[in-house]
C-alpha positions as CSV (number, residue, x, y, z in Angstrom):
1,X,-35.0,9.8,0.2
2,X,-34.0,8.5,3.5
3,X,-30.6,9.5,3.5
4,X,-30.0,11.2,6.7
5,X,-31.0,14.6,5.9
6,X,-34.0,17.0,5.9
7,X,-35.3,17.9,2.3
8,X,-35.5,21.4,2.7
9,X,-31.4,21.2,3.6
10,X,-30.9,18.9,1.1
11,X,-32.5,21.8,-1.5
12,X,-31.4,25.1,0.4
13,X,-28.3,24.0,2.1
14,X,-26.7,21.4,0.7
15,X,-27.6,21.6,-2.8
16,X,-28.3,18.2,-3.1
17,X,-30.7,15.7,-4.7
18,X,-34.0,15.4,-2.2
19,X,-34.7,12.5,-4.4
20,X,-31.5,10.7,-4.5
21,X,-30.0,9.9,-1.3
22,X,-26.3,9.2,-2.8
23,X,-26.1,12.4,-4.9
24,X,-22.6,11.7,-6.0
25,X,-23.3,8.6,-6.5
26,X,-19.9,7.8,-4.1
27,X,-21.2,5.5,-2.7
28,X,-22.0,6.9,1.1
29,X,-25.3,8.7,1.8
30,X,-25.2,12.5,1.4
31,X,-26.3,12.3,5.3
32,X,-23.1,10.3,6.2
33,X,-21.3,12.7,4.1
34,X,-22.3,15.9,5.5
35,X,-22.8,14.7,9.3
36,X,-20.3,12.0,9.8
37,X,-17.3,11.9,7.2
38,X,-17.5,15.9,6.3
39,X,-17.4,14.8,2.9
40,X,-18.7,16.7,0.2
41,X,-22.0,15.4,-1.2
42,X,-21.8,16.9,-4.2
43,X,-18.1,15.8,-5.2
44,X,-17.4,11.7,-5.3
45,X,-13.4,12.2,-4.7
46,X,-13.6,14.9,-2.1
47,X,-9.6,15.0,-1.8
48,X,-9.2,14.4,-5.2
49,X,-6.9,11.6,-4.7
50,X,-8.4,9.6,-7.6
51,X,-10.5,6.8,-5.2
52,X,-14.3,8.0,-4.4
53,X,-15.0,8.8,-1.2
54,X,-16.8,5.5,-1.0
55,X,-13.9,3.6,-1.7
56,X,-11.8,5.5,0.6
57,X,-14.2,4.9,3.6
58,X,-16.0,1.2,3.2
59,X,-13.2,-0.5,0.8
60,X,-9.7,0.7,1.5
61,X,-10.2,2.4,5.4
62,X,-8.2,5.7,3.6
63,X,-9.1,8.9,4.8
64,X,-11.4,10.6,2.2
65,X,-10.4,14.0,3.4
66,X,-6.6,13.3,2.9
67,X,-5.4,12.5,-0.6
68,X,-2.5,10.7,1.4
69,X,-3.7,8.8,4.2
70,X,-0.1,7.3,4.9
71,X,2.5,10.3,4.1
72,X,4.5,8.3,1.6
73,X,4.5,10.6,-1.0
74,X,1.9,9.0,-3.4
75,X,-2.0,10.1,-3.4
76,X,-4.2,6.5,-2.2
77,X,-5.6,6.5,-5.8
78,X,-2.0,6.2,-7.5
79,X,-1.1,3.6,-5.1
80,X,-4.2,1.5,-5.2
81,X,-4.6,2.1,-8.7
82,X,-1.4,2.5,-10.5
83,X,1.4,0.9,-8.0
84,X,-0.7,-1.4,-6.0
85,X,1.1,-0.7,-2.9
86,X,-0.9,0.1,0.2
87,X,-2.2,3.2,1.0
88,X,-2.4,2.7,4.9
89,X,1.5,1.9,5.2
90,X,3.7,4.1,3.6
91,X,6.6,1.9,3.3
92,X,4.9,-1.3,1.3
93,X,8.0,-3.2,1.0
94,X,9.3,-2.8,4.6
95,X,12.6,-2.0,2.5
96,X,13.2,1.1,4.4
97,X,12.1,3.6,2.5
98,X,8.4,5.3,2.1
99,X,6.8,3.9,-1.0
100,X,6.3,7.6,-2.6
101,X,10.4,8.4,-2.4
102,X,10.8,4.8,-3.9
103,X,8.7,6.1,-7.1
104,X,9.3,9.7,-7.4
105,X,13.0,10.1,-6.3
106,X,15.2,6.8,-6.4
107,X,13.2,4.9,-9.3
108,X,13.2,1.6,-7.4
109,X,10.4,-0.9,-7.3
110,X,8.0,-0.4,-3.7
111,X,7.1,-3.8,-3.9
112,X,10.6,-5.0,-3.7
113,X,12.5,-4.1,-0.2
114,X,15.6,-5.6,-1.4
115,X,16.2,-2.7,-4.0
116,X,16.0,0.3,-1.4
117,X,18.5,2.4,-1.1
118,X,19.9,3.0,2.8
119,X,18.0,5.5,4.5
120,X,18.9,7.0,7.7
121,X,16.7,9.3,9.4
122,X,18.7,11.7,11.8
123,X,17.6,12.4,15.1
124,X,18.9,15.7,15.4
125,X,17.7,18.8,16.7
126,X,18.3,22.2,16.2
127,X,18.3,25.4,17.8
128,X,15.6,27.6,16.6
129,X,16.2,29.8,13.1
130,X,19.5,27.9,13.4
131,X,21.3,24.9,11.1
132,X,24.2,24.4,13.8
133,X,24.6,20.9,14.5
134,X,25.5,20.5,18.1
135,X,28.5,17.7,19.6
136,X,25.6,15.6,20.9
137,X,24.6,14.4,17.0
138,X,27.9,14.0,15.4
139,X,27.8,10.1,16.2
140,X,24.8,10.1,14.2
141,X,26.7,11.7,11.6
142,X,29.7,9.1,11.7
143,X,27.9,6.6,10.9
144,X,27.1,7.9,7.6
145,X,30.1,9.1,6.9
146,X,31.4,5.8,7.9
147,X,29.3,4.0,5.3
148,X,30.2,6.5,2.6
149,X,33.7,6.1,3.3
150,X,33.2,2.0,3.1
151,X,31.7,2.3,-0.2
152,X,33.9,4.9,-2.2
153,X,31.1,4.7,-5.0
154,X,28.1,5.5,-3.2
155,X,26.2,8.5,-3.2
156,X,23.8,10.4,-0.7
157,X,21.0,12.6,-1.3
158,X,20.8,14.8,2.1
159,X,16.7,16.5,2.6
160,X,16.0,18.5,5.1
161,X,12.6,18.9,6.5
162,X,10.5,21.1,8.7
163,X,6.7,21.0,10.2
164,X,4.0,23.3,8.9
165,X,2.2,25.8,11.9
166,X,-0.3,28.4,11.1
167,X,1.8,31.3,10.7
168,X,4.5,29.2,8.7
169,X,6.0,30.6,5.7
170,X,6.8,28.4,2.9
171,X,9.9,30.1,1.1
172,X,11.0,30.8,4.6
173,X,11.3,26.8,5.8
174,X,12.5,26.2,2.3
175,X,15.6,27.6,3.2
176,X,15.7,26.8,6.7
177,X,15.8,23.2,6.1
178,X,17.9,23.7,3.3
179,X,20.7,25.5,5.2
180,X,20.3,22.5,8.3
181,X,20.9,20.4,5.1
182,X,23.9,22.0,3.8
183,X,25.2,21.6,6.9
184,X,25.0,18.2,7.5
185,X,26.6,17.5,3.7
186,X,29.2,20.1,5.1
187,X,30.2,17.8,7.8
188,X,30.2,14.8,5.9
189,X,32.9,16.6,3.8
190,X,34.7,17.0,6.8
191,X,34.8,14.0,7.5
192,X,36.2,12.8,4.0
193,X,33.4,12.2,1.7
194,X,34.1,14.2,-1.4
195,X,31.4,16.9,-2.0
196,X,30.2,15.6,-5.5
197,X,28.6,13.0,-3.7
198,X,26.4,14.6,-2.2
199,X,23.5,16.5,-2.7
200,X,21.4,18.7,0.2
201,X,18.1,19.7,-0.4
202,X,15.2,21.7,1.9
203,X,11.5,20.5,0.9
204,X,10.6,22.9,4.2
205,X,7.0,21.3,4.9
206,X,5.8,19.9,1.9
207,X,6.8,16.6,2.8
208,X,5.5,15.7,6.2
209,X,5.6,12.0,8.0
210,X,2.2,12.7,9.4
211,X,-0.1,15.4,10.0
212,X,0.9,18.2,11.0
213,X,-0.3,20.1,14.3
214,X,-0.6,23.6,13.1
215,X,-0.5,25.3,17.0
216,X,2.0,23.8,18.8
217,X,4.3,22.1,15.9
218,X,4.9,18.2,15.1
219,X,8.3,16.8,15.9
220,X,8.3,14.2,13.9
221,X,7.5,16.6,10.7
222,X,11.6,18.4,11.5
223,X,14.0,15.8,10.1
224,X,17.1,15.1,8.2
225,X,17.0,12.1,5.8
226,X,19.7,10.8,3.9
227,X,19.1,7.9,1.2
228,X,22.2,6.4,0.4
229,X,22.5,5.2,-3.1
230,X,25.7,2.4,-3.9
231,X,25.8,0.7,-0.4
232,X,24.4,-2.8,-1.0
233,X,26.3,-4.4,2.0
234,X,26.1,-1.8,4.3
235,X,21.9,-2.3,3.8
236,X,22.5,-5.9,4.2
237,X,23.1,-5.3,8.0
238,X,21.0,-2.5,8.6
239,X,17.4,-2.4,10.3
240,X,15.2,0.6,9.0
241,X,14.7,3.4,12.4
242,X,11.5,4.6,11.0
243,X,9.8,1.5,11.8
């Protein structure tokens, strides 16, 4: 059938159609699947992200083998399909925040920038198995508090984040980034915001910016995000650090 690949592999191997040379009918030959795009031949949506792998390769330039080719939070399908926003850039809008927290978490529109909520993305580090902030980040930390404090009605959602690596355990960075959190809402209460404003949260890997590098960890991937919610003129003057 011309499609790249010997009959007898096609019949013993591969289980596909010796006859057909697009036995899903994706779109891609079952030879470009197997030996270029390690696609499955037999399945058109190999990462079940709701686009075939067709699509995903020659239409929209996603990766077929990632059901979230730009980290954002929504699968390429539901942002092709559903919220038109674009799969390769995970923050449509350029508002500030990734198109996937925009839908799932704050309920704004990811086609409109101006309706993001503030997002700051610390650049802190911690000591390993350890939530401690150190002196160094606390001017980070100002800063928020210092917006909270300007806007007495605005509220933050605190996440904590870690990176995935072979041996990582999921209940275990649960709580780790939880607790490095906790203690960034902790400090903000220290510094005046009232605690009922606040609310800290670990997702522990299941939220990464990229991928992840299972051997020797991603940096990127262990983060603290806060989204601010209430601080309309604060945004106004701010310019988003994850771009």
């Amino acid at each position: 059938d011309g499609d790249g690949l010997k009959d007898g592999e096609e019949v013993y191997k591969y289980k596909t159609d010796p006859l057909n040379p697009d036995t899903d009918g994706d779109g891609l030959k079952d030879g470009e699947e197997v030996l270029k795009y390690k696609t499955d031949p037999l399945d058109p949506d190999t990462d079940d992200d709701g686009l075939t792998d067709g699509d995903e390769v020659l239409k929209f330039k996603t990766d077929p083998l990632n059901p979230d080719s730009d980290f954002d939070l929504l699968s390429d399908g539901a942002e092709v399909l559903k919220y038109k926003t674009n799969p390769l850039d995970a923050d449509t809008d350029d508002g500030g925040v990734r198109d996937g927290h925009e839908v799932l978490y704050d309920h704004t529109d990811p086609l409109y920038g101006p309706d993001d909520v503030l997002f700051f993305e610390l650049k802190i580090t911690f000591d390993t198995d350890k939530s401690v902030i150190k002196p160094e980040f606390f001017p980070q930390l100002d800063r928020v508090a210092e917006v909270m404090l300007a806007n007495p009605k605005s509220t933050a959602i605190i996440e904590g984040h870690a990176d995935k690596r072979l041996k990582s355990s999921r209940k275990y960075n649960i709580e780790l980034s939880g607790s490095r959190a906790k203690a960034v809402r902790q400090y903000l209460i220290g510094k005046g915001i009232s605690g009922d404003r606040m609310q800290a949260i670990g997702y522990g890997f299941d939220h990464p910016k990229m991928q992840n590098d299972l051997v020797n960890g991603t940096l990127e991937n262990r983060r603290v995000e806060v989204y601010i919610d209430g601080a309309a003129a604060a945004k106004a003057n701010y310019v988003n650090p994850s771009k």
